[in-house]
N, C-alpha and C positions, 0 to 999 in steps of 0.2 A: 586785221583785228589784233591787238595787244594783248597778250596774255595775260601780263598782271594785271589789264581793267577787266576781263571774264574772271579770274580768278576772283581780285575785290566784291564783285559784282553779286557773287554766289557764296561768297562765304556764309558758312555758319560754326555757331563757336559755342561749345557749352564747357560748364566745369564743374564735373558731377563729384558730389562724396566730400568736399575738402573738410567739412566736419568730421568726417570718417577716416579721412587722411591721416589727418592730424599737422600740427601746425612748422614744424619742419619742411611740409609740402606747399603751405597756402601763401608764401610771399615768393614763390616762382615760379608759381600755375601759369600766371598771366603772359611769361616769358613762350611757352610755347607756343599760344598763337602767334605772334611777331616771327620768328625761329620760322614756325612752319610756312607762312608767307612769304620769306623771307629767302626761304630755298628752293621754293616753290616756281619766285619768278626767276631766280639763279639756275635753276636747273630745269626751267620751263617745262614742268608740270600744268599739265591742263584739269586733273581733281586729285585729290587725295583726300583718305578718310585714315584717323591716327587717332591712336588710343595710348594713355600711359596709364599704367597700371601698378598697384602696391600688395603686393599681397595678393592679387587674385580678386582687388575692385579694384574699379576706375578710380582714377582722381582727374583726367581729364581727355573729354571725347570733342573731337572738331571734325566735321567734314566740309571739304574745302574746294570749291572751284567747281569741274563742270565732267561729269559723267559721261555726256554728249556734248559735244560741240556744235554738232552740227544740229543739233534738236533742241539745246539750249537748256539739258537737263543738269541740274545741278545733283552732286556729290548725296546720299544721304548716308548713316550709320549702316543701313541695311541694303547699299548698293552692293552689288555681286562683282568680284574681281578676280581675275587668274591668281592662283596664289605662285606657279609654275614650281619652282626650285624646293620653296617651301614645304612645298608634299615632301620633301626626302626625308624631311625630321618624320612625318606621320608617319614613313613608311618604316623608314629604324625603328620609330617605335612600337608598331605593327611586329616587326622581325623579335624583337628581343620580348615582347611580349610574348610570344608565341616559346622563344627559347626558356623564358622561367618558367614555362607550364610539362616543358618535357617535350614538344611536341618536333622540336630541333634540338642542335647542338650547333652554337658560331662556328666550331671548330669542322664541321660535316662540309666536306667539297660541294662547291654547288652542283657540279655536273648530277650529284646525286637524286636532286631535283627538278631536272628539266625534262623537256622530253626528246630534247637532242640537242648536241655540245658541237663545242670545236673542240676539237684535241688538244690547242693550243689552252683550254681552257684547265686541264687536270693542277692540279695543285691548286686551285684559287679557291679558299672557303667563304662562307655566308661573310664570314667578320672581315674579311676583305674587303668583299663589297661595300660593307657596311663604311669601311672606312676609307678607300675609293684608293687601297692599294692591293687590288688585284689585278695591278697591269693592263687594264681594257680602258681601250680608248675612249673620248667623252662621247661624239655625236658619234653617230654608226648608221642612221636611216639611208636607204638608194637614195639616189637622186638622179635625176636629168639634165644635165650640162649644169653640174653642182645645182640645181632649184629644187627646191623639196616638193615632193607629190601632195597630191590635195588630201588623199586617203591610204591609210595603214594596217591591215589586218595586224595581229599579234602575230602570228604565223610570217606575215611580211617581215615584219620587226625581228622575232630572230633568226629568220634566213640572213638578214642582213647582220647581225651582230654577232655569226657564224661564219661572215664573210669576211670580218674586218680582222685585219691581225692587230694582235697585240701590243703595247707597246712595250711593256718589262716584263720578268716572271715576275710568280706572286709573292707580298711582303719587299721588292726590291725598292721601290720607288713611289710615290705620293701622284696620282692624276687624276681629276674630278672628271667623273664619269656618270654620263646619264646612262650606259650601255649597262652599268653595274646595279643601278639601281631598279631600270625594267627589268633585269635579270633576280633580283630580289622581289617584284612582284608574281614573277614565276613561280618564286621558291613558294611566298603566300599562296597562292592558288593552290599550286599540289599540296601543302599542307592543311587547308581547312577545306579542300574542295570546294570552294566557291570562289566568284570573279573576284578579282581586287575590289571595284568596285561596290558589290553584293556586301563584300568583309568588312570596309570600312562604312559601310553606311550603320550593317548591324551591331559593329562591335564600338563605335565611337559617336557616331554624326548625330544617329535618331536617341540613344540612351542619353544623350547631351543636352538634348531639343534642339542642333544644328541644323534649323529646317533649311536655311538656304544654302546650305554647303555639301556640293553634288562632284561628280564629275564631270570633265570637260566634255561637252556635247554639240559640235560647232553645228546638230542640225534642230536642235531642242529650242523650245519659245523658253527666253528664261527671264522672268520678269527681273528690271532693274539693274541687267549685267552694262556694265560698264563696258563702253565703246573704247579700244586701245589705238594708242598714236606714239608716234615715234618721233624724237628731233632729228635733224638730217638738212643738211642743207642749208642750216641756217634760217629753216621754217618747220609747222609741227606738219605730220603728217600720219595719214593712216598707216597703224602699222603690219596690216593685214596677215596677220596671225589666223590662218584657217584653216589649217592640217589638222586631222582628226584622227586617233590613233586608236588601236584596240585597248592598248592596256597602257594607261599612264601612270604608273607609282613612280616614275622620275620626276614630272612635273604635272599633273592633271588635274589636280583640286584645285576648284571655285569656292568662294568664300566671301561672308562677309564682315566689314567691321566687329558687328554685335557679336556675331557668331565665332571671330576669332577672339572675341572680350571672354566668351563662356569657353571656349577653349582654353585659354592663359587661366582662367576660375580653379577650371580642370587643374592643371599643373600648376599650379601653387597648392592646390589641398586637393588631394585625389580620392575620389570614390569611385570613379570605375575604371580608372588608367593602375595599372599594378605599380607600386612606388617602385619598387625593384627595376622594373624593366627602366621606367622614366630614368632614374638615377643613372644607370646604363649609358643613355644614350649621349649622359656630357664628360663621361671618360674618355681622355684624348688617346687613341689610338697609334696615330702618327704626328710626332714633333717635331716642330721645324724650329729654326736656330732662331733664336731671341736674343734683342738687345738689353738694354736696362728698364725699357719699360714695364716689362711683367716676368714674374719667374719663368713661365714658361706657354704656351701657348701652342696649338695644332687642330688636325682633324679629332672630332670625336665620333661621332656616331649619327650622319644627320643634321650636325651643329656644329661651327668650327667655335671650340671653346680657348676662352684665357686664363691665367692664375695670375691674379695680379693682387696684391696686399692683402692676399691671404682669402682671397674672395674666388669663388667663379664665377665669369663672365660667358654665355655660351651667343652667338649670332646666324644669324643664315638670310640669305637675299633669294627673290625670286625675278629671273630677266624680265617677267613682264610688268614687273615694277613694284614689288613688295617689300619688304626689311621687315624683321622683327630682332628685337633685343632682349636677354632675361638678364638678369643681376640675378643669382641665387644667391649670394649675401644680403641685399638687402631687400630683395623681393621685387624689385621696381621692374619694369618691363615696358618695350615700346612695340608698339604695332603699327607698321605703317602699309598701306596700301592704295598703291597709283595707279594710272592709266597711260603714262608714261614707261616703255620700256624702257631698260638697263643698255648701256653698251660702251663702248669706247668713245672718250670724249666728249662723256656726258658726266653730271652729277649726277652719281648713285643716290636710288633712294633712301638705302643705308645712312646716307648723310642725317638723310631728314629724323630717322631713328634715333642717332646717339645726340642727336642737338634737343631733340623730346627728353629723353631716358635721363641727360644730363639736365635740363631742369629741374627735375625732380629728385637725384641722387648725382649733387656735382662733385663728388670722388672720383667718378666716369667722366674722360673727359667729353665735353662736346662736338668735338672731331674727330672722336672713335679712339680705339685701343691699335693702336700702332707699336705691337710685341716686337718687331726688324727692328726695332731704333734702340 
């Protein structure tokens, strides 16, 4: 079976709001769909659902290709997808949320919040983590002849991340760590006393009406989640994604198109996200050497952000096949989400973001911000 005729086959295409847009936006609406088609068979995507966004509306929503494959289910707005990576931004801004309110201090060592450390851990504070230079390695879970196990207490999870040494002290070095960011849903818990899950449902998902955006449940009925695959080989395949973990604030949030639309709503005009923390969380932390393309560019908080023509840019990808992009200069924003995992040797679905985001604001190029050049 050809992908791009399943893809063709199941398209659908809408282009909401261009009255609302305004008309700088409505003579390169049309470019997205082609764009998204377009990278879709380049980087053999089997569905993708993508939203670009002005301000916090749509000006254009497409869901594209096939949910299931094997069931022949096409793509909708309100299909359910891993967002994985994605969650980091929520969980930063869970953390710094909590630090405008008094209830932390970035500066407070994490050890001070667990309920047991490695030693190796002393010096590394919350804002570390935060910005994934507190020395701890990225993956850290056991495994058996390197194969990850099917099931993970939280309690498993940081025996093992108590087991793993270091890789630099803290503040020395820059390493994306998922080890940092479970360890930042720890700090959550003992501070509001309830699970990760429990906190982000009551303090964001349900006051949003994010009705389909839950935590990762690989034993839950979840209507309309999207089936994942992977390319490999030279053919698509399942990408059998079925570890289930106690506490996921490094990657666990499911999510849909619509429900990541009323998310972006959220931040662009905030009534129940504190402006303060948000604005937080696209201060660049840790900067890395820039060529001429942007003034400056790095880790921020959850988001790796850019400065480029006096604007920020902030991004974030999720491996199991997500991107989103904000322009906070001109408000514009992409949402993308696949069923396609991320990897080596593949096209990033981040591609498929800045080729969206750049139809609608082409200051942003369409092949991304490339700050190294």
């Amino acid at each position: 079976m050809k992908l791009i005729a399943v893809i063709g086959a199941a398209l659908v295409f809408s282009q909401i709001g261009a009255g609302s847009a305004g008309a700088q936006d409505s003579p390169r609406l049309a470019e997205v769909d082609t764009r998204v088609e377009a990278l879709m068979e380049t980087g053999h995507f089997p569905g993708a659902a993508v939203a670009v966004l002005r301000d916090g509306e749509p000006v254009h929503v497409g869901a594209y290709g096939y949910a299931s494959l094997e069931h022949g289910v096409p793509v909708r707005t309100d299909t359910v997808f891993e967002l994985a990576s994605l969650t980091k931004a929520m969980t930063a801004l869970a953390v710094l949320e909590l630090a405008q309110a008094g209830a932390l201090d970035l500066d407070d060592p994490v050890v001070d919040y667990l309920p047991r450390a490695s030693p190796e851990w002393q010096g590394v504070t919350i804002d570390h983590l935060l910005s994934h230079t507190g020395g701890l390695e990225h993956r850290f879970e056991r495994t058996v002849d390197d194969v990850l196990l099917t099931d993970y207490s939280t309690e498993d999870m940081l025996d093992s991340a108590i087991a793993t040494t270091v890789r630099s002290a803290p503040g020395e070095d820059w390493h994306y760590s998922d080890q940092g960011y479970f360890l930042l849903g720890l700090v959550i818990e003992k501070v509001t006393g309830q699970s990760y899950g429990d906190y982000m449902q009551q303090r964001y998902f349900q006051p949003l009406g994010m009705d389909r955006t839950r935590l990762l449940d690989q034993s839950a009925v979840v209507p309309d989640r999207a089936e994942g695959y992977a390319w490999e080989g030279g053919e698509i395949l399942r990408n059998r994604r079925v570890w289930q973990f106690g506490l996921t604030s490094h990657f666990g949030v499911t999510s849909s198109l619509e429900d990541l639309m009323t998310w972006e709503a959220e931040l662009a005009d905030s009534s129940v996200i504190d402006a303060a923390a948000l604005a937080a969380t696209a201060d660049i932390r840790r900067r890395f050497d820039a060529g001429e393309a942007c003034e400056s560019w790095g880790y921020a908080r959850g988001w790796t952000a850019y400065r480029v023509a006096g604007r920020t840019v902030v991004s974030h990808g999720g491996y199991a096949g997500a991107a989103y992009v904000r322009d906070l200069g001109s408000g514009v924003s992409a949402i993308v989400l696949t069923n396609r995992q991320d990897g080596p040797g593949v096209l990033s679905p981040m591609a498929i973001a800045w080729a969206a985001v750049n139809a609608v604001e082409p200051a942003l190029p369409a092949e991304g911000l490339e700050c190294w050049r």
